[in-house]
N, CA, C and O of each residue as an XYZ file, in Angstrom:
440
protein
N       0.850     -1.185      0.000
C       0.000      0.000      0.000
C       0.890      1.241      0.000
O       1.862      1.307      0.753
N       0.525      2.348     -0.944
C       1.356      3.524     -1.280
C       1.016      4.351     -0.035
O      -0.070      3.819      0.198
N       1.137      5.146      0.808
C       1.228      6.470      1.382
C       0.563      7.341      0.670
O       0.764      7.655     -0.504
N      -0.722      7.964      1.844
C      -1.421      8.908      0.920
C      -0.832     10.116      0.371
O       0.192     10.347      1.013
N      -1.033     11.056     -0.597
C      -0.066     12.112     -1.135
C      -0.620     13.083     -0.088
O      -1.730     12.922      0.420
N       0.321     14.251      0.256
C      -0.080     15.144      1.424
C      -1.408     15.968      0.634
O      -1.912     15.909     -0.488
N      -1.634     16.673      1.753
C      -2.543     17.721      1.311
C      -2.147     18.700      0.634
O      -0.960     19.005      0.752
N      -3.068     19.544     -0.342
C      -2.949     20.281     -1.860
C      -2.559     21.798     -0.654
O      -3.024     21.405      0.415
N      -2.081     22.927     -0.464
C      -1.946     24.110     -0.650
C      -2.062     25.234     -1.174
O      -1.134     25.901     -1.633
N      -3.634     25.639     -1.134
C      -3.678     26.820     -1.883
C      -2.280     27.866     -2.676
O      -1.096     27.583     -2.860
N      -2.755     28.617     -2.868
C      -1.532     29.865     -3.097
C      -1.366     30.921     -1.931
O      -0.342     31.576     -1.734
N      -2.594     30.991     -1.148
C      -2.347     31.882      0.244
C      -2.140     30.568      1.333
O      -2.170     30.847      2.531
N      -1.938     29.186      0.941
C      -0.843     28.420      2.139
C      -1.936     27.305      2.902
O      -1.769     26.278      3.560
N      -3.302     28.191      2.380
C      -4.641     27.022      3.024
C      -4.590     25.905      2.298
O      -4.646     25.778      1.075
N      -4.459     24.940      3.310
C      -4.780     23.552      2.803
C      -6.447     23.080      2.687
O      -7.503     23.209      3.307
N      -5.893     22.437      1.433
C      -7.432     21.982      0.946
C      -7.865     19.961      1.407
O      -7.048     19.040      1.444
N      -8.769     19.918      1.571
C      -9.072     19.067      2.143
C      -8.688     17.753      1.342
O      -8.806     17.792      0.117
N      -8.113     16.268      2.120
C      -8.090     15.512      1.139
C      -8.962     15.243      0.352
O      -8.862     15.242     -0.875
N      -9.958     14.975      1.040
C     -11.735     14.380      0.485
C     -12.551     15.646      0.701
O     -12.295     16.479      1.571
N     -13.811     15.736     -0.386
C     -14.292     16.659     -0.607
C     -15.750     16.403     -1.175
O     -15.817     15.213     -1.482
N     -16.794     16.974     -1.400
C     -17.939     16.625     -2.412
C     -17.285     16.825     -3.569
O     -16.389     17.649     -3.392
N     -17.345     16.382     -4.824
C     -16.767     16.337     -5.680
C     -16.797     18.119     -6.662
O     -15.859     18.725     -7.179
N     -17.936     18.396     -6.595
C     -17.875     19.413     -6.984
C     -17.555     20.814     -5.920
O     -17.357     21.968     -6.300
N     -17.569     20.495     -5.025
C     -16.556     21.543     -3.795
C     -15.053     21.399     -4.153
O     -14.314     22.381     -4.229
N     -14.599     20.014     -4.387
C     -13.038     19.722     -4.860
C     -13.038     20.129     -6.191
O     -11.837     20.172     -6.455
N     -13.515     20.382     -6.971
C     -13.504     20.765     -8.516
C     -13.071     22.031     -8.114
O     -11.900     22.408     -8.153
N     -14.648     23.108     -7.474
C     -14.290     24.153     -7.391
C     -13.019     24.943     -6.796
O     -12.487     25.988     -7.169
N     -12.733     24.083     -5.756
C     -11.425     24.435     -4.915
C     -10.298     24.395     -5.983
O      -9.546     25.332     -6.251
N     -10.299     23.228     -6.520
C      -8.969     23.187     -7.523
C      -9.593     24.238     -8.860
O      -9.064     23.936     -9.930
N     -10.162     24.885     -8.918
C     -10.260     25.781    -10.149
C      -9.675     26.896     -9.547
O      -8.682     27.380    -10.090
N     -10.123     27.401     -8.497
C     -10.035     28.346     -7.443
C      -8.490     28.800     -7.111
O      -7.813     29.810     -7.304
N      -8.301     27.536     -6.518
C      -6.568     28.010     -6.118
C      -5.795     27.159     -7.320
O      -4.640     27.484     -7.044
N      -5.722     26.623     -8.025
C      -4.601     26.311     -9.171
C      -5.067     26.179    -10.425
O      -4.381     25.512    -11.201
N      -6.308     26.768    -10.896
C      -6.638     27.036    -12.531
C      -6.703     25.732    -13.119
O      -6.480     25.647    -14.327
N      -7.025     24.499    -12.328
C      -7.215     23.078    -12.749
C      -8.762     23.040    -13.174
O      -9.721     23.633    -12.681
N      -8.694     22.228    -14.152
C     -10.059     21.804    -14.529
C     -10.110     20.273    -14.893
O      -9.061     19.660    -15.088
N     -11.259     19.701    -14.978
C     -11.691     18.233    -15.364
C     -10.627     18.288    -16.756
O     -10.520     19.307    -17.437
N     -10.021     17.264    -16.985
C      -9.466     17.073    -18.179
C      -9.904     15.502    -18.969
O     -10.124     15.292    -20.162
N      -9.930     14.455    -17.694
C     -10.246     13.151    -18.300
C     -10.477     12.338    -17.252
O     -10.164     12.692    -16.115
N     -10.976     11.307    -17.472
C     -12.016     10.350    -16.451
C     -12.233      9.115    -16.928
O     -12.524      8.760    -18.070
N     -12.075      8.530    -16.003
C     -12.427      7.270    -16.080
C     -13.150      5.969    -15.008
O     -12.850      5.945    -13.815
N     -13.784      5.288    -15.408
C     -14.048      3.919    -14.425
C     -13.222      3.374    -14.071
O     -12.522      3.035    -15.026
N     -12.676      2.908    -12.748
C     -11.742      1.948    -12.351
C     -12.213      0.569    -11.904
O     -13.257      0.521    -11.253
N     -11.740     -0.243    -12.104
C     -11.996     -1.879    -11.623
C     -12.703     -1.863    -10.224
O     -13.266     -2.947    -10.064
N     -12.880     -1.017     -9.141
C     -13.465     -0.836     -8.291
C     -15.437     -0.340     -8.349
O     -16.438     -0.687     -7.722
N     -15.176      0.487     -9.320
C     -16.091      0.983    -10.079
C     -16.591      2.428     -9.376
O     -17.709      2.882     -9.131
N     -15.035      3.001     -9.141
C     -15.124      4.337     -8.465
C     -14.752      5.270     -9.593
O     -14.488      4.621    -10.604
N     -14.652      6.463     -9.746
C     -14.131      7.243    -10.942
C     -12.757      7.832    -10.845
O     -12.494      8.388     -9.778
N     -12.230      7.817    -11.376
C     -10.317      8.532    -11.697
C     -10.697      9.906    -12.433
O     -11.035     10.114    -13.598
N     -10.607     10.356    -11.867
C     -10.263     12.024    -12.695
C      -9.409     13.146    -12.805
O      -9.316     14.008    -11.931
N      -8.670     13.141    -14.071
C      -7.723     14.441    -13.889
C      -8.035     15.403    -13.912
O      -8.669     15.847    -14.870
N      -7.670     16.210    -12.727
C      -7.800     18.193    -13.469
C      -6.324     18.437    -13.833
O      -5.452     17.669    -13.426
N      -6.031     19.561    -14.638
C      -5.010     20.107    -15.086
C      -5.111     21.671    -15.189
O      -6.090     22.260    -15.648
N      -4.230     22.135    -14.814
C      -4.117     23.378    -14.946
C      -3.478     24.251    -16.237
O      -2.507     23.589    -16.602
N      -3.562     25.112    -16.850
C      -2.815     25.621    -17.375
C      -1.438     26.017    -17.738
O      -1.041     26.161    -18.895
N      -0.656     26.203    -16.534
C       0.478     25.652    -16.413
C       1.030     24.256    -16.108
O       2.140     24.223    -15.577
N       0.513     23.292    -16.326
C       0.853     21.927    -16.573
C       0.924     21.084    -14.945
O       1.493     20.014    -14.726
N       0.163     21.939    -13.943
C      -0.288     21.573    -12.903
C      -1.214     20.169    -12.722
O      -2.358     20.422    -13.102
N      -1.106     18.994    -12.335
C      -2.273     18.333    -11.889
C      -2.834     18.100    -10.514
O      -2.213     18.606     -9.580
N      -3.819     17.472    -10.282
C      -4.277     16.755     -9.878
C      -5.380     15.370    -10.193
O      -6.443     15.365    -10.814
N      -4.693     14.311     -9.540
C      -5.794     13.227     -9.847
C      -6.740     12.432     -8.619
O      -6.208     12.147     -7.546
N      -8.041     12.141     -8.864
C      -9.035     12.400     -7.939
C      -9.568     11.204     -8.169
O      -9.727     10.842     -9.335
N     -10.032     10.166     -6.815
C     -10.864      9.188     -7.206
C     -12.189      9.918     -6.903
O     -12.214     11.014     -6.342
N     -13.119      9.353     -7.245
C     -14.315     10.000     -6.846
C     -15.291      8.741     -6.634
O     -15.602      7.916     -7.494
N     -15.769      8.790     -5.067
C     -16.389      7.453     -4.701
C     -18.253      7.284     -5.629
O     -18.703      8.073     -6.460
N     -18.654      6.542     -5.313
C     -20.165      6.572     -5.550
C     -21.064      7.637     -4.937
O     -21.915      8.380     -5.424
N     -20.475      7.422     -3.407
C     -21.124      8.558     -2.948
C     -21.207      9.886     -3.117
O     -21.929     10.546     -2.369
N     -20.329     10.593     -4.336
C     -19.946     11.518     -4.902
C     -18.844     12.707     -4.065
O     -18.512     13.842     -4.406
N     -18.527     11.997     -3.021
C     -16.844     12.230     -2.246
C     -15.796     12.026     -3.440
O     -15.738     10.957     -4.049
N     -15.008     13.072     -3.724
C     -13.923     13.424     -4.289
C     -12.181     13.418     -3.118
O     -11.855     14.301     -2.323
N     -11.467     12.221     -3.417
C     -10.419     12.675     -2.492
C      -8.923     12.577     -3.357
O      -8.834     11.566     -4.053
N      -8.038     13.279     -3.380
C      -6.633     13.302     -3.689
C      -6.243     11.826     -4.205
O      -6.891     10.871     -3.775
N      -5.492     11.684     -4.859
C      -4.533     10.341     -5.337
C      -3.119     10.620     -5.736
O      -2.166      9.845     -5.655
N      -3.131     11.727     -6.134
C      -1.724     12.373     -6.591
C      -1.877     13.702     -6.878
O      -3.008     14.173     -6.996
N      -0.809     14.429     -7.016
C      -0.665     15.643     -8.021
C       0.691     15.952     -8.470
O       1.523     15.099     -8.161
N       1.063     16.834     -9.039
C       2.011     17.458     -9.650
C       1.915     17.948    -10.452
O       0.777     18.395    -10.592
N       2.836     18.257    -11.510
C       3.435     19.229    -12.614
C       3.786     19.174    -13.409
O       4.936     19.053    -12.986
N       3.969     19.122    -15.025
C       4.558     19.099    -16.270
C       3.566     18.352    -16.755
O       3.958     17.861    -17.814
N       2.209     17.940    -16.448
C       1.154     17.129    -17.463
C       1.643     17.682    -19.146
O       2.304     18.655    -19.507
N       1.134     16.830    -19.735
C       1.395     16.473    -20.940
C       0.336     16.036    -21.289
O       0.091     14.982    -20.701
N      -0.770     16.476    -22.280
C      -2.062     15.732    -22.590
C      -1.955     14.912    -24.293
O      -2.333     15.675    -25.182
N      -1.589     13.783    -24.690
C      -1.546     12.973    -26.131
C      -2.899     12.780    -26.280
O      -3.521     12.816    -25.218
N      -3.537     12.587    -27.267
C      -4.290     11.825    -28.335
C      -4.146     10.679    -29.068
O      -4.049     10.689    -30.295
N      -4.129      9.845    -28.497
C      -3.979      8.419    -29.669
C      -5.247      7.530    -29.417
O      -5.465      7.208    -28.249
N      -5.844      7.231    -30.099
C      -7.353      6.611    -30.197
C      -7.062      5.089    -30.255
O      -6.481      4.529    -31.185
N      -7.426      4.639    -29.407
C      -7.165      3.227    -28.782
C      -7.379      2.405    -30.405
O      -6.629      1.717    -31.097
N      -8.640      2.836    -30.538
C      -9.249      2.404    -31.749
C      -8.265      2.724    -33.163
O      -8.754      2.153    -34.138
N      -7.446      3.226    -33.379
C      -6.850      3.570    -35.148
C      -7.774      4.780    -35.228
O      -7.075      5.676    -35.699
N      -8.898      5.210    -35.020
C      -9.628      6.198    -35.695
C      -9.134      7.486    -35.722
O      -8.116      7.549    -35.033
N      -9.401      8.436    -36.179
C      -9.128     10.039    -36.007
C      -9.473     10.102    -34.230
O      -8.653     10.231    -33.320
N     -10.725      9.985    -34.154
C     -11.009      9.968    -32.576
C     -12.110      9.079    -31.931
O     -13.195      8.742    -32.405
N     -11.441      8.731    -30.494
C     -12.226      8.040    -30.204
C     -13.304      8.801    -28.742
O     -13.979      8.174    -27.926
N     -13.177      9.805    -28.816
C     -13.767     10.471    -27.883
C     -15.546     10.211    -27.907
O     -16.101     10.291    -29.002
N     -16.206      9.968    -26.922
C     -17.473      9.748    -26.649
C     -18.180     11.310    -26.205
O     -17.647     12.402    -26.007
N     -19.469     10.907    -26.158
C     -20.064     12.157    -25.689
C     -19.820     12.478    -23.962
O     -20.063     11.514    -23.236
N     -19.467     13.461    -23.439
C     -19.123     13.836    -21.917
C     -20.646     14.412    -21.107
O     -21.321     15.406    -21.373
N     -20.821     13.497    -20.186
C     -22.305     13.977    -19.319
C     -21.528     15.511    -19.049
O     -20.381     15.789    -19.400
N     -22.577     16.489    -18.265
C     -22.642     17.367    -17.727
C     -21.481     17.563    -16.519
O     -20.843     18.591    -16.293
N     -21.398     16.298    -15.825
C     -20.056     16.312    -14.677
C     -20.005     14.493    -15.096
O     -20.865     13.752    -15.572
N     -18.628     14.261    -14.676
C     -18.043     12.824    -14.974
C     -18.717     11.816    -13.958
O     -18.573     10.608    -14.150
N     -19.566     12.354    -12.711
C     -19.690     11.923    -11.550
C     -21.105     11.181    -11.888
O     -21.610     10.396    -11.085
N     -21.696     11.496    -13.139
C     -22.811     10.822    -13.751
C     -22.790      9.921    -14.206
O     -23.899      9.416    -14.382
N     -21.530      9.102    -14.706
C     -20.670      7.933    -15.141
C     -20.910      6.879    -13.897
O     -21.676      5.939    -14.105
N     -20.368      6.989    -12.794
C     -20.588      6.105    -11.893
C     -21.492      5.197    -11.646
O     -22.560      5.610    -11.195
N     -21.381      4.205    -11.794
C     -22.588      2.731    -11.304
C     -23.191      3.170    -10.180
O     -22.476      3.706     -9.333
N     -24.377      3.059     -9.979
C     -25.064      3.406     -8.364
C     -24.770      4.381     -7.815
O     -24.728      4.387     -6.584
N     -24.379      5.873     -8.794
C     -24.316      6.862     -8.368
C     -25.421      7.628     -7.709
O     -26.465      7.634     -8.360
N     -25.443      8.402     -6.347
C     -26.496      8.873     -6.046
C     -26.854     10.547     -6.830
O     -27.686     11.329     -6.371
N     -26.439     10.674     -7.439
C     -26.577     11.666     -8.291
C     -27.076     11.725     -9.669
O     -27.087     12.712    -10.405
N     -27.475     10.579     -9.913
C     -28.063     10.476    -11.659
C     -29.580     11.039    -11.171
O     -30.479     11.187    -11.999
């Protein structure tokens, strides 16, 4: 088992919570580091993975439970976003719900 990653640090030094409602942790990370949803996914658990990224090549990555609790998994710096379509196609991008948190199996939020 990895060691959880510490807590995020605003820019005025406030720490942001590990776990969060998901869209309180969205907003927080828009707020203090210009991160936004970038990509998402289902995990074998059947919780959600989500990156935000910032503009300056800032991340963070977020599981996000069923219960629609958002908590830390990593972060850092120099993201790099590729395109290669699993599939050969030009793209394989699907249509994106309204928030990623609508994806979830037995989400209480659909």
């Amino acid at each position: 088992m990895f060691p959880a990653p510490p807590a995020l640090a605003d820019e005025n030094g406030s720490l942001i919570s590990r776990c969060l409602p998901r869209n309180e942790f969205a907003e927080r990370l828009q707020n203090s580091f210009h991160e936004t949803s970038n990509a998402h996914g289902i995990s074998v658990d059947g919780t959600l993975l989500e990156i935000f990224v910032g503009p300056e090549g800032t991340f963070t990555v977020a599981k996000i439970m069923t219960n629609g609790v958002a908590c830390i998994v990593d972060f850092g710096s120099d993201w790099q976003t590729t395109l290669h379509p699993a599939d050969g196609s030009e793209s394989s991008a699907g249509t994106v719900p309204e928030t990623p948190i609508d994806y979830l199996p037995g989400s209480l939020n659909r």
